[in-house]
C-alpha positions as CSV (number, residue, x, y, z in Angstrom):
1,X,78.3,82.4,77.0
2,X,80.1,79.5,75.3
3,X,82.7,77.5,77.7
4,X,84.8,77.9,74.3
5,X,84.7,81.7,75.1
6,X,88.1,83.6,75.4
7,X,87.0,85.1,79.2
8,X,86.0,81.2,79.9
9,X,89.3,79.9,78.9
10,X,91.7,83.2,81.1
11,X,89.2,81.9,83.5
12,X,90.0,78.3,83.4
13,X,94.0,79.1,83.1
14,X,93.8,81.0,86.2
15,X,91.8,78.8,88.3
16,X,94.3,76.1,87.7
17,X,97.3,78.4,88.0
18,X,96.1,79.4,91.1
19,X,93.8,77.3,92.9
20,X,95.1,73.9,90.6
21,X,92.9,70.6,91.7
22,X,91.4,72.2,94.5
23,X,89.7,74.3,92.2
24,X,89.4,72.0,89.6
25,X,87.7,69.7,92.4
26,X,84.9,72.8,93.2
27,X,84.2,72.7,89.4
28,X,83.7,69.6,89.0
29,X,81.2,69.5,92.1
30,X,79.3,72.3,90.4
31,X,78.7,70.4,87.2
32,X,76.0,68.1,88.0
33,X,73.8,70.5,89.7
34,X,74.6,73.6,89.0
35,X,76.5,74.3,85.7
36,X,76.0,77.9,85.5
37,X,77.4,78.7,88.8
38,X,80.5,76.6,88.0
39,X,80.4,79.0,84.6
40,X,80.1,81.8,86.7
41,X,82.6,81.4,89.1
42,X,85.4,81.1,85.9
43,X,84.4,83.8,83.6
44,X,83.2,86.5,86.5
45,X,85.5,85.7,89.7
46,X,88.5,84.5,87.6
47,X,88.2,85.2,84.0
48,X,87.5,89.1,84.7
49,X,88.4,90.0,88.3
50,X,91.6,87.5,88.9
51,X,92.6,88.8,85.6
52,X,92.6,92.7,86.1
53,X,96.2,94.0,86.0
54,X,96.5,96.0,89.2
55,X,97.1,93.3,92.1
56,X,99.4,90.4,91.7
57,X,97.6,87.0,91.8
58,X,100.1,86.6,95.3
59,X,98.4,89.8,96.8
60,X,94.6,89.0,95.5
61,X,95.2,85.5,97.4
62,X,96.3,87.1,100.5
63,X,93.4,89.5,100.2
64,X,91.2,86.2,99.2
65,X,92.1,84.7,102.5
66,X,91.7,87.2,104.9
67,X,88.0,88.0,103.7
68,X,87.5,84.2,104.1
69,X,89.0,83.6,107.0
70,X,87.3,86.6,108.1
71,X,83.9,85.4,107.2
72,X,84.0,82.6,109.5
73,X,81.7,80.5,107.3
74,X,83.3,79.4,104.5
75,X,86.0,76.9,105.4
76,X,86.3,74.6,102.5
77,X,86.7,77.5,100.3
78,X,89.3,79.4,102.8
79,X,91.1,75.5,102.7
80,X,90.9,76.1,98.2
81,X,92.1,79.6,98.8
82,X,95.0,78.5,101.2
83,X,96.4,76.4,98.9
84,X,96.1,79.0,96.1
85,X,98.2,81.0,98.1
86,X,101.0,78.7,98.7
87,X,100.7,78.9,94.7
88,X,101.2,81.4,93.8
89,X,103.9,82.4,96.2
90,X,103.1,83.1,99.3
91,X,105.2,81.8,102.2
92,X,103.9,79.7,105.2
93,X,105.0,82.7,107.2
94,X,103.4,85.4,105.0
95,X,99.9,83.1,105.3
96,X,100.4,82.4,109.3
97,X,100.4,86.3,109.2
98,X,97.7,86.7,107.3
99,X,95.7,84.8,109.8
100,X,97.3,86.1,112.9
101,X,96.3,89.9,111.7
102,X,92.7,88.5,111.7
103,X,92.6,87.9,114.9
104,X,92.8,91.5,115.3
105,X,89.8,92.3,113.0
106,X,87.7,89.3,113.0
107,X,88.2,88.0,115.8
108,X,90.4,84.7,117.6
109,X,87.9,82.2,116.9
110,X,87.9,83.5,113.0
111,X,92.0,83.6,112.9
112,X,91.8,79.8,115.2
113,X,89.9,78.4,112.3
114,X,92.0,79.9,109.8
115,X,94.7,78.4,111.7
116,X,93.1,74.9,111.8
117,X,92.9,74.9,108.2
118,X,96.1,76.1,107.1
119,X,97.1,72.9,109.0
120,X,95.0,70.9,107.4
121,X,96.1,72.0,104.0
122,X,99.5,71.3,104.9
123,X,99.1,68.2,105.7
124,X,97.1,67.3,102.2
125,X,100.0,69.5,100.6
126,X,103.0,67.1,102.8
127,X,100.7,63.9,101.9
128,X,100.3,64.9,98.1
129,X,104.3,65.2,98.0
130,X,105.4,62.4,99.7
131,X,102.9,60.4,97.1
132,X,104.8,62.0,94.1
C-alpha cells in the first residue's frame, strides 16, 4: 500500500500522538534497511489495532508495557512504550504500578528492568524539558 494511504496516515497520527520522536526515531531507523517493516509497524500495529475503538490509547499503553516489560527482551522498545505512556496520560505512579504488578507475573528481574528504564526515560523526559 501507498504511504499516502488513509490507514498509513491514522497510522502515522497515532504513532506520533502516542509514541511522538521516540517513535518517529524507530521509523526512521527502519527506513534504510527495512522500509516495509517500518510500513508495517504504522498501518498494522497503529493504523488498525491502536486505532480500534474499544480500549483507550492510555489503557493499550499500559497493556503495551506490561507485555514488554514482561518479555524481558525488548528494552528499547519498553523505553518507546514508556514514554508513550507518559503520553498519553498515564501517571508516574500508575506506570511504577504497572511494573511493580510484573514482578508478580514475570518475575523481579523482568519488573527490575522495567524499573531501570522507566528511570532512564525520565531522565531523557527531565533533560528534554530543561532544554526547552
Amino acid at each position: 500500500m501507498p504511504e499516502t494511504s488513509e490507514r498509513y496516515a491514522r497510522g502515522w497520527n497515532l504513532l506520533k500522538t502516542i509514541d511522538g520522536e521516540a517513535g518517529e526515531r524507530v521509523i526512521a531507523s527502519l527506513q534504510e534497511v527495512a522500509p516495509d517493516l517500518a510500513r508495517y509497524v504504522i498501518e498494522f500495529g497503529f493504523g488498525d489495532v491502536y486505532a480500534r475503538g474499544v480500549l483507550t490509547l492510555k489503557e493499550r499503553e499500559i497493556a503495551t508495557v506490561a507485555a514488554l516489560t514482561a518479555l524481558g527482551n525488548a528494552q528499547p522498545q519498553l523505553k518507546v512504550h514508556l514514554h508513550g505512556a507518559l503520553n498519553v496520560g498515564c501517571s508516574r505512579e500508575e506506570v511504577v504500578e504497572v511494573l511493580i504488578q510484573m514482578a508478580v507475573y514475570a518475575g523481579f528481574p523482568a519488573a527490575l528492568n522495567g524499573i531501570a528504564a522507566l528511570k532512564e526515560v525520565l531522565a531523557e523526559r527531565a533533560s528534554n524539558d530543561a532544554v526547552r
